[in-house]
C-alpha positions in Angstrom: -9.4 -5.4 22.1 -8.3 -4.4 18.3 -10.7 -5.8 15.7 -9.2 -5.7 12.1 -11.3 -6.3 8.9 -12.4 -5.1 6.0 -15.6 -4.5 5.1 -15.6 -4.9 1.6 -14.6 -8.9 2.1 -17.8 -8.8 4.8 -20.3 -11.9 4.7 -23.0 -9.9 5.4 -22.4 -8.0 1.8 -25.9 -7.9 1.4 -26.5 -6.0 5.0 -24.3 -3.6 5.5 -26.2 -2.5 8.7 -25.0 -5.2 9.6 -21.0 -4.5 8.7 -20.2 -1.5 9.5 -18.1 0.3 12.3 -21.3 1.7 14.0 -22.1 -1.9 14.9 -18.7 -1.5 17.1 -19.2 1.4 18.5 -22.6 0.6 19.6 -21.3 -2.2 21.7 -18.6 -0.8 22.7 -19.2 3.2 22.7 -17.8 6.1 21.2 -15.1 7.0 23.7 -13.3 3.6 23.5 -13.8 2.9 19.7 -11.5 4.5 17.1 -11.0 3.7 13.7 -8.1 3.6 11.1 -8.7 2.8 7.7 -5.7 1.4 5.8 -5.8 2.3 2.1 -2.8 0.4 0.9 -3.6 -3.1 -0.7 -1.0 -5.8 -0.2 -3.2 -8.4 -1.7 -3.6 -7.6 -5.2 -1.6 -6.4 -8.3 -2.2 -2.9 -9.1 -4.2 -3.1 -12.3 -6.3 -5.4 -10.1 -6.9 -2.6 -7.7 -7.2 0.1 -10.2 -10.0 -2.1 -12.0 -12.0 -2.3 -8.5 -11.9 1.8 -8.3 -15.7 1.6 -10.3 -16.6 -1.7 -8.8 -16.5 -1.0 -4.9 -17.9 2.2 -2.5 -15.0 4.2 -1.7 -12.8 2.2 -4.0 -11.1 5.0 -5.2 -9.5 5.4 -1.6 -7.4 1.9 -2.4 -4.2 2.5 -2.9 -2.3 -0.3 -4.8 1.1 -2.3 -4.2 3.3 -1.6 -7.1 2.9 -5.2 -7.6 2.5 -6.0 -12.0 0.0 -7.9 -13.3 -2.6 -7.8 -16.3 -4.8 -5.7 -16.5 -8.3 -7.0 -15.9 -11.4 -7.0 -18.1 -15.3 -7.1 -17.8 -16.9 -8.9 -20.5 -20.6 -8.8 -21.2 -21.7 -12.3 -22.6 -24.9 -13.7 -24.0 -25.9 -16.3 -21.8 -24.6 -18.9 -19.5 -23.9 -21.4 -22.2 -21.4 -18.7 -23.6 -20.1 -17.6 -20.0 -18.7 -21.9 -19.5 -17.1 -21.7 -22.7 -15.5 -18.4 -21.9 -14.3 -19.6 -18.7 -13.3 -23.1 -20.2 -11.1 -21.2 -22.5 -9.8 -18.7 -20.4 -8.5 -22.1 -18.2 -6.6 -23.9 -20.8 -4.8 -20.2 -21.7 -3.7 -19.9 -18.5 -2.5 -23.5 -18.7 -1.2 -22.8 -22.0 1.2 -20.0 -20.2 2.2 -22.3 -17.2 -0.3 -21.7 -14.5 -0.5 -25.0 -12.6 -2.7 -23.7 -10.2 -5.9 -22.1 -11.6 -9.3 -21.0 -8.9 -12.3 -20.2 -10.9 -14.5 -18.9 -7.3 -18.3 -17.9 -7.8 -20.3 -16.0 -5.1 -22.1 -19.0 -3.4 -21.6 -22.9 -3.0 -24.6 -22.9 -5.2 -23.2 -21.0 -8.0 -20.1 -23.3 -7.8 -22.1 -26.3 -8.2 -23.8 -25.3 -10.8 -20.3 -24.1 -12.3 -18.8 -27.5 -11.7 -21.1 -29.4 -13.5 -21.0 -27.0 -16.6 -17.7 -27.6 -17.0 -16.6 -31.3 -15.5 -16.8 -32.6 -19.1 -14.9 -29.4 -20.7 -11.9 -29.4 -18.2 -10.3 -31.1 -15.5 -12.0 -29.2 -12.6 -12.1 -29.7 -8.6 -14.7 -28.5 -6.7 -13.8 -27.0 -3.7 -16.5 -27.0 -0.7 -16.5 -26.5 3.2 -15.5 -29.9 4.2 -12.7 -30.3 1.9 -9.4 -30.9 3.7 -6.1 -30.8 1.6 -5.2 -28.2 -1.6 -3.8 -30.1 -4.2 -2.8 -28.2 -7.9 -5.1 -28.1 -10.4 -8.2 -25.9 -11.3 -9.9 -25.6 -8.4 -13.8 -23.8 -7.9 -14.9 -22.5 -5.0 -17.6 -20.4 -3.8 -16.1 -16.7 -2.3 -17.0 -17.8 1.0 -14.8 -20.6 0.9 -11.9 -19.0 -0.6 -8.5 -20.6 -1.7 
C-alpha cells in the first residue's frame, strides 16, 4: 500500500497527533513503513513558497518550482470592516488586470458565510459550499476545506 499526503494540507490541522506518520506506523509497524518526504513544490509559484518558509513547521525544507509570480504580502488591518474592504478591492484589481477567475477561500464554511455576506453587495461574489456541483468563472469563496 503507498499512502501519499502532506501534512501540512491535513484536516486535522488542529491535532496533529492525529496527522502524523507515527499514526502509520502504528498500524502498520515500523519494519513495513518507510517514509520519503518530497521537498519540491509543484503547486505554487516560488515567492509563494518562499513567503510560507515563516508561516509553516519545517517550511524552510520547501523547495520551490521556478514558477514567477508576485510576491505575497501580510497585512495587519484594523478590524473586519476594513479586512471586506481590503478584500473588495484587492477583487476588482485583479479584475482590473484580467483575472476572470478570482477564489477568495477562508478557513471554514462558517468564515465563508460570513465572508459572503460582507461582501454580496460590494462585488459580484459566489459562494462556494459542499453541495455545489459545476465551477463557473467569476469570484468564487470557499472555505479551505472545500477548495477550488
Amino acid at each position: 500500500m503507498t499512502v501519499l499526503g502532506d501534512w501540512n494540507q491535513s484536516i486535522f490541522i488542529h491535532d496533529k497527533a492525529s496527522a502524523s506518520i507515527g499514526t502509520l506506523n502504528s498500524l502498520y509497524g515500523d519494519k513495513v513503513t518507510e517514509t520519503f518526504i518530497l521537498t519540491r513544490s509543484y503547486r505554487s509559484a516560488r515567492q509563494i513558497v518562499e513567503f510560507t518558509h515563516a508561516l509553516i513547521e519545517g517550511g524552510e525544507t520547501i523547495e520551490p518550482f521556478n514558477r514567477e509570480g508576485k510576491k505575497a504580502t501580510l497585512k495587519q488591518l484594523a478590524d473586519t470592516t476594513e479586512l471586506v474592504c481590503k478584500v473588495a478591492e484587492s477583487v476588482q484589481d485583479f479584475q482590473v488586470e484580467g483575472y476572470r477567475t478570482i477564489a477568495v477561500i477562508c478557513k471554514t464554511a462558517n468564515e465563508s458565510k460570513e465572508a459572503y455576506e460582507a461582501l454580496k453587495d460590494m462585488i459580484k461574489v459566489r459562494l462556494i459550499g459542499k453541495e455545489t456541483d459545476s465551477f463557473q468563472a467569476g469570484i468564487l469563496l470557499s472555505s479551505q476545506r472545500n477548495r477550488i
